[in-house]
C-alpha positions as CSV (number, residue, x, y, z in Angstrom):
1,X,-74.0,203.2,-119.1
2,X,-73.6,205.8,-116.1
3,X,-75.3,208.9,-116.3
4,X,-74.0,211.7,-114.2
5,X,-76.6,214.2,-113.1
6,X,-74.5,217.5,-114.0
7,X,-76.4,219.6,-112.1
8,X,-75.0,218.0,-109.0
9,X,-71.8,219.2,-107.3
10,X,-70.3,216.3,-105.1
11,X,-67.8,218.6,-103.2
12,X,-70.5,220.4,-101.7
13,X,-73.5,217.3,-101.2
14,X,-70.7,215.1,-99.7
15,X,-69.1,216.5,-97.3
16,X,-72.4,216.9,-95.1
17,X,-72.6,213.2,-94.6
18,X,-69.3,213.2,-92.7
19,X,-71.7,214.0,-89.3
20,X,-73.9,212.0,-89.7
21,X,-71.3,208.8,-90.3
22,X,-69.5,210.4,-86.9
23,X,-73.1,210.1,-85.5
24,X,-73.3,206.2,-86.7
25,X,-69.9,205.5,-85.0
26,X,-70.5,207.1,-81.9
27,X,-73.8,205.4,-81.6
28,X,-72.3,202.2,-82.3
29,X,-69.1,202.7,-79.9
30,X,-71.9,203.5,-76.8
31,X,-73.7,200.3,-78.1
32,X,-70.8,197.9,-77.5
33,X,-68.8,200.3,-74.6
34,X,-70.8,198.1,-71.9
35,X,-70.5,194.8,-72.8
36,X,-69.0,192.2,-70.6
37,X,-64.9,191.2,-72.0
38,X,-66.2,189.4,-74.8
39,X,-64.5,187.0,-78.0
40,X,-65.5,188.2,-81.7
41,X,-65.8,185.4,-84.2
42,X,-66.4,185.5,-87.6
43,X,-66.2,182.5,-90.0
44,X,-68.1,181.0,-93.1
45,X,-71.8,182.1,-94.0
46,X,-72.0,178.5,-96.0
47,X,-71.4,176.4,-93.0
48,X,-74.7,174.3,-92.1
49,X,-75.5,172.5,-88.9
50,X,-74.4,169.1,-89.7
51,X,-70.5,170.5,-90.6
52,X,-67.9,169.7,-88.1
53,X,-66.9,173.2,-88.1
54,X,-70.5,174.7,-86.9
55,X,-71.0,172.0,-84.2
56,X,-67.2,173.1,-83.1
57,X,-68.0,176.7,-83.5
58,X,-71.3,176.2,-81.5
59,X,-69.4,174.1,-78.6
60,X,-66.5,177.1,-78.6
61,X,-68.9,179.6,-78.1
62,X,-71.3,177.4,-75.4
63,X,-67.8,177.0,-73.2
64,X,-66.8,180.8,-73.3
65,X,-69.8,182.4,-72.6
66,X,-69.8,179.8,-69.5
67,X,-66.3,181.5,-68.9
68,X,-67.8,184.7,-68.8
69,X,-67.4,185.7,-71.9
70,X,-69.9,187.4,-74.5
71,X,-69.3,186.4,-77.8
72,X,-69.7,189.3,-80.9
73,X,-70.0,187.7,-84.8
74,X,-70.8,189.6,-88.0
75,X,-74.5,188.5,-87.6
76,X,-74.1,186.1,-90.3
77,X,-76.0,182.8,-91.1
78,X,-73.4,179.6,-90.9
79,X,-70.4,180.0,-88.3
80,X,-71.4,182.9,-87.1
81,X,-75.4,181.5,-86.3
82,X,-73.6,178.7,-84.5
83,X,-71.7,180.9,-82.4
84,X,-74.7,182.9,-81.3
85,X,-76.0,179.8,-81.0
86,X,-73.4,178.4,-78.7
87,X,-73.6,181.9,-76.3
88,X,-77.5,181.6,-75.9
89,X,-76.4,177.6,-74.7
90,X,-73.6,179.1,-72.3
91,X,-76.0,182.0,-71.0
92,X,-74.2,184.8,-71.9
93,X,-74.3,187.3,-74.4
94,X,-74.4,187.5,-77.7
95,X,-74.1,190.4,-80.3
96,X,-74.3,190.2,-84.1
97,X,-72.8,193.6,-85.5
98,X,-73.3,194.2,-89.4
């Protein structure tokens, strides 16, 4: 069962994170402002190396970072480790945003 802590009043504890998540997003905009044109690509966390679709996502990523392309995935095990994987082959960037 939830037990609210009474004593607590939300409309004035809450509103004083709002700055601080503007800090996070500025912070994170900055972060990714200077990267080269880049390709995001996101995909299955289950996918393992041996799977068509990793060894496809890994070969995708190789030839656009070769292209000049960085290549931005939600940081994720599976597809997105295999297209990290395939921008470290191509020599390019690679960024995995959470």
């Amino acid at each position: 069962m939830l037990k609210i802590n009474a004593n607590v009043d939300l409309t004035i504890t809450d509103p004083w994170h709002v700055p601080q998540i503007i800090n996070e997003l500025i912070e994170g905009f900055d972060n990714l402002a200077h990267l080269p044109p880049s390709v995001a690509i996101l995909g299955s966390s289950r996918a393992v190396p041996e799977d068509a679709v990793y060894i496809a996502a890994v070969e995708t990523a190789r030839l656009l970072a070769q292209s000049g392309f960085g290549i931005t995935t939600g940081g994720g095990p599976g597809i997105m480790e295999a297209a990290n994987k395939g921008a470290q082959e191509g020599g390019n960037i690679s960024i995995g945003c959470t």
